[in-house]
Structure formats: C-alpha cells, structure tokens
C-alpha positions in Angstrom: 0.0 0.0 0.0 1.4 3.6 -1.4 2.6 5.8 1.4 0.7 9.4 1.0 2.5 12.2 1.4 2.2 14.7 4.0 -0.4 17.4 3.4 -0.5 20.2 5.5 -4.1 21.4 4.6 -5.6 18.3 5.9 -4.9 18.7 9.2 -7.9 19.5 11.5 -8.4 23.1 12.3 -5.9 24.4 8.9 -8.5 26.0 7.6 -10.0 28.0 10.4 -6.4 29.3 11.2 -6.2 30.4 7.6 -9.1 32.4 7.3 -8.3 33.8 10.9 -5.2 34.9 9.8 -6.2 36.7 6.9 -9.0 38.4 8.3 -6.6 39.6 11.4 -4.2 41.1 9.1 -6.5 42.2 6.2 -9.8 43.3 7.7 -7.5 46.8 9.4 -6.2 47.5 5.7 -9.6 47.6 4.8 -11.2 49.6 7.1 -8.1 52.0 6.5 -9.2 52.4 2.6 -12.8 52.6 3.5 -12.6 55.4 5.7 -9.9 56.9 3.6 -13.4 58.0 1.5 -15.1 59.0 4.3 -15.7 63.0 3.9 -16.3 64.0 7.8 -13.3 65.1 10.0 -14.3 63.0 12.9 -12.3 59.2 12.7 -14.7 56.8 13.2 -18.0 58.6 12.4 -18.9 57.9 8.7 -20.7 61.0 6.8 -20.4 60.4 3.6 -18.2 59.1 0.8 -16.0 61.5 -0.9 -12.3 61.9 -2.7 -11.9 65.0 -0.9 -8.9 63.9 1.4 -7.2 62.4 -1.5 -7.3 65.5 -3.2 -5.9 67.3 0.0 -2.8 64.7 0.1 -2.2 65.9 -3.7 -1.6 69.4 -2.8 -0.2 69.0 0.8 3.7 70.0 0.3 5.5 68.0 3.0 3.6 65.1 1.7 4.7 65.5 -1.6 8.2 66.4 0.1 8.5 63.0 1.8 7.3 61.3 -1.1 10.3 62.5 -3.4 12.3 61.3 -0.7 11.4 58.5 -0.1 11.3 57.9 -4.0 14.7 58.8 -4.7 15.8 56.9 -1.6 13.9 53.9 -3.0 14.9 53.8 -6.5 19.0 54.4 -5.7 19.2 52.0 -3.3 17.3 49.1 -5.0 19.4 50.0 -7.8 22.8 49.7 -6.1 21.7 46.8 -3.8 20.7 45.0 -6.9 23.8 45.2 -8.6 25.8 44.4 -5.6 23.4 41.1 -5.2 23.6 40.4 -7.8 27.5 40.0 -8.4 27.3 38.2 -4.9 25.1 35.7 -6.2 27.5 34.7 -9.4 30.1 34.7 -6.8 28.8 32.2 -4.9 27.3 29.9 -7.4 29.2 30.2 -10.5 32.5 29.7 -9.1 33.8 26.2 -7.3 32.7 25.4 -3.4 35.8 27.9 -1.5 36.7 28.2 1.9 35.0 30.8 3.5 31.7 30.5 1.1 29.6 29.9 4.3 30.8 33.1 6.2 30.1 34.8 3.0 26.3 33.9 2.8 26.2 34.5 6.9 27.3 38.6 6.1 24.9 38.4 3.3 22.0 37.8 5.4 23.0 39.3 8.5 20.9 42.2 8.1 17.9 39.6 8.0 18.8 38.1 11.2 19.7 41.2 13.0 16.9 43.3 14.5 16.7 46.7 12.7 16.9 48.6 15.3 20.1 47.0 16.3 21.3 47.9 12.9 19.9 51.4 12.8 21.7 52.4 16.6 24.9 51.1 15.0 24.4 53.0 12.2 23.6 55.9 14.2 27.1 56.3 15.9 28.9 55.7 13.1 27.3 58.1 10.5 27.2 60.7 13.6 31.3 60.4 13.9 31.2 61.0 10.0 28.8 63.9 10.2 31.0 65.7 12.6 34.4 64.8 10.5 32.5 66.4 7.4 29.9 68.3 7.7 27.7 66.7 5.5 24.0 66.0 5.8 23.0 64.9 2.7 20.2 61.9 2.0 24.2 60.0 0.8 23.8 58.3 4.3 20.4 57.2 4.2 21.1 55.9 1.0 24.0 53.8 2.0 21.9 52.4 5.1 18.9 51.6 3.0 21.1 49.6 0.1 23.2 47.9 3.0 19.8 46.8 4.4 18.3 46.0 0.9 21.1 43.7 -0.2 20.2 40.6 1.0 16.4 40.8 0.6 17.3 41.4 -4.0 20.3 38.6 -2.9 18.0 35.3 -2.3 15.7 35.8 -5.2 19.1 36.4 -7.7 21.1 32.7 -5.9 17.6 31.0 -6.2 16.9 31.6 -10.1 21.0 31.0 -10.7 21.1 27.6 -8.4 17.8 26.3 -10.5 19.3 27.3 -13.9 20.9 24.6 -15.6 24.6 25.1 -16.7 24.4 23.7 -20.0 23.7 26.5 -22.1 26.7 28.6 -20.4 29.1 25.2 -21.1 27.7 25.3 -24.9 29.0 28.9 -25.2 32.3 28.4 -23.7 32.8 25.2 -25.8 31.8 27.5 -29.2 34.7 29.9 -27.7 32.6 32.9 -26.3 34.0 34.9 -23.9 33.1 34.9 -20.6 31.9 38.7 -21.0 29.6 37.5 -23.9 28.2 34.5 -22.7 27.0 36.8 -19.1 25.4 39.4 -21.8 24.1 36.5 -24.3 23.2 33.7 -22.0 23.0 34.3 -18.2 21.7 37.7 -18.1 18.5 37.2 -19.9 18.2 34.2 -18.0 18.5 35.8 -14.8 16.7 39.2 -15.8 13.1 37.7 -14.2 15.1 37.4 -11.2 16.5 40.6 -11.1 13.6 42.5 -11.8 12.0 40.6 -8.8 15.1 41.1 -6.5 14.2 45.0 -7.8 11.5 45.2 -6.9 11.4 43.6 -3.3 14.5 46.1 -2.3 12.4 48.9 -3.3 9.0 48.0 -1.5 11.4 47.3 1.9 13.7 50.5 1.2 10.0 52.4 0.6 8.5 50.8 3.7 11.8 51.1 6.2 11.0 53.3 9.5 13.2 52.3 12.2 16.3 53.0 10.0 14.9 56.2 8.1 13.5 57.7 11.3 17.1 56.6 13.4 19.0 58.5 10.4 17.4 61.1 8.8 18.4 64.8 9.0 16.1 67.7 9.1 13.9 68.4 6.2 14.5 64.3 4.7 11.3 63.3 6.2 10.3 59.9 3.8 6.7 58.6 3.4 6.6 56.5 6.6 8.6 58.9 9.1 6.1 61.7 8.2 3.0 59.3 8.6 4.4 58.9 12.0 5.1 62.3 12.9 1.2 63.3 11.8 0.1 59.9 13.6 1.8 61.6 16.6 0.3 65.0 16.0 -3.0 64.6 14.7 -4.7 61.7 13.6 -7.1 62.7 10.4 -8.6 61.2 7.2 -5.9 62.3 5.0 -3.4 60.5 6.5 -5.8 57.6 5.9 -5.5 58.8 2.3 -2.1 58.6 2.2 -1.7 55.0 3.4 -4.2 53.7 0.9 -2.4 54.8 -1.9 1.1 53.9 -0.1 -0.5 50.3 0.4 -1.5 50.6 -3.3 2.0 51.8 -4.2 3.3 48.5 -2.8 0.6 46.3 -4.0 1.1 47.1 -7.3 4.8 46.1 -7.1 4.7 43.2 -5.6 2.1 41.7 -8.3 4.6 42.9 -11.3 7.3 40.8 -8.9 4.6 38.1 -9.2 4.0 38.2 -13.0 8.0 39.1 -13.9 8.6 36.0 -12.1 6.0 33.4 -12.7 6.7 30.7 -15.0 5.6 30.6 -19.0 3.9 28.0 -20.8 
C-alpha cells in the first residue's frame, strides 16, 4: 500500500487558522481604505463618501516632500543593492565550493537576522562620527543604510533563479569559444533578468516601507513617506493621513504583483 504524502491542509483546524489569519491582518487594511473615503473630519464617524482627502494629500507640500524622498531613496538603493546582489550571487554559485563561502552567505544575510533597530543604533554612531568629521548632511547616508539593508532581501531571489538554472547552455557557449563577458550578456543575463527584476522590486517595496532606519538616520527636512506618517500619527490623527496610506498600500501592492508576473513561470 502507497505511502501518502504529508499534506498540511488536511490537518484538523488548517482551515479556520487560515481564514483567521487573513481576516486579522486584512480586515485593518480595509477599514483604512474605506474610511480613507469617508468626507467628515471625525475618525470613526462615517458621513459620507468623498475623494476629498485624497485631493488634499495631492496638494499637501511635505507630503509630496516626503514622497520625493522616499522615492529617490527607494529607487538608488534598490538600484545599487541589486547590482551588488547580484555579483554576490554569481560569486557564490558560479564559481567552485571555496573556503569561507559559508561566512560569506552568513554577512549576506545578517541584516535579516539582525533586529533593525540594532542595525539602525549602529548605524547611528557611526554616521554621527562621520557627520562631525565632514559636515555633511546629505540623503548620501540614508542611502547607504537603506542599500546595506536592501542587499540581502534582491540577494535570495538572484542565488535561487542562478542555483535552478541549468549550466548547460553557459558550457555550450564556452565550448563555441565565447567569452566569458559575452556568454554573461548572451546567455545568463537574460536568464536571470526575471530574477532581477523581482530582487528589484522587493529592495524597493522594503527600502520604501523602512522606518526604524529612516526615522534613526534622517536629518532635518528628509522626512520619507513613513517617518512623516508617524510624525502626523503623533500630531494629529485625520482622514488624509488615511488617504495617504491607501495609496502607499496601493504603491506597494502594485509592485509586488509585477514581482509576481516578472517571475511566474511561462507556458
């Protein structure tokens, strides 16, 4: 008689915990965008629908500040943390096993396994020593923090694609004498280009996100998206602010389903 394998959904009570789950983490989100409509002043009393708050997020300056920030912070450090994860990843699986390859994936990941806040205090007294030597205030730091951080989250997505990719096709361009320049540009790259895009993409929803590290870091007037939501949150809590986490939520909804169809397999 066949052995069946082990299926998680059929254990008693899977289900339940499922739906529980998503109804604990969703059902907030929801209420968030619904009143983010809602056209009174007063959170929690509902008088009417209207686009009114959105349209007051539009033309409110330090949101639209922060936003550019956090934009510009975003898209430089996904960049350079991409590129950096993406040499790491050939590094450590295009080349032959090395001593010292495990301590290599361990400072990879170590800003996974490292509390953020750890991170961001350490941070903090070393980029205060710097600012004192120099002078200099600029978003440079923030930058720097946010790719370090972002590194390993556009690393695991680059080593999984290259580990599943079959060597072959490389081999067959080496043996037809193609250099190892050209076979990278030819072969590998487009290969690896859903990957990349996906490794992208999750550096820039996390760099877009971060708070601990932006709020620990940031100089004045380089408020992002998330430490001015907390500094109104703090202040005054109204429907725009509503406004501006639904479409901040939409922002990173959005991304992470073109991650989802850059990566999902063809037919």
């Amino acid at each position: 008689m066949a052995k069946r394998s082990f299926d998680v959904t059929r254990l008693p009570g899977t289900a339940v915990l499922a739906v529980a789950c998503f109804v604990i983490l969703y059902i907030p989100m929801a209420i968030l965008v619904a009143y983010s409509f809602n056209s009174g002043k007063v959170i929690g009393n509902w008088e009417g629908l209207s686009l009114k708050w959105y349209g007051s997020a539009i033309h409110n300056q330090a949101f639209l500040d922060a936003a550019i920030n956090s934009l510009i912070l975003a898209v430089t450090a996904s960049v350079v943390s991409t590129v950096f994860a993406t040499m790491a990843a050939l590094a450590t699986t295009r080349t032959e096993k090395f001593r010292g390859e495990g301590a290599i994936h361990i400072i990879l990941n170590q800003p996974l396994m490292v509390p953020e806040i750890v991170l961001a205090i350490a941070l903090v007294i070393i980029i205060g020593q710097i600012k004192q030597m120099t002078g200099y205030n600029g978003l440079g730091f923030l930058i720097a923090a946010h790719t370090t951080f972002c590194i390993p989250f556009a690393y695991l997505p680059i080593r999984a694609r290259l580990e599943g990719m079959d060597l072959s096709l490389e081999t067959a361009a080496a043996d037809l004498y193609a250099g190892r320049f050209y076979t990278f540009r030819r072969v590998t790259l487009p290969l690896l280009a859903p990957a990349i895009l996906s490794g992208f993409m999750l550096a820039f929803v996390v760099s877009l996100d971060d708070l601990v590290m932006s709020d620990f870091l940031k100089s004045p007037g380089q408020d992002t998206l998330p430490t001015y939501l907390m500094g109104e949150l703090r202040r005054n809590l109204t429907s725009e602010i509503y406004a501006i986490s639904s479409l901040l939520l939409l922002l990173s909804v959005l991304i992470v389903a073109g991650s989802w169809v850059a990566t999902r397999k063809k037919d």
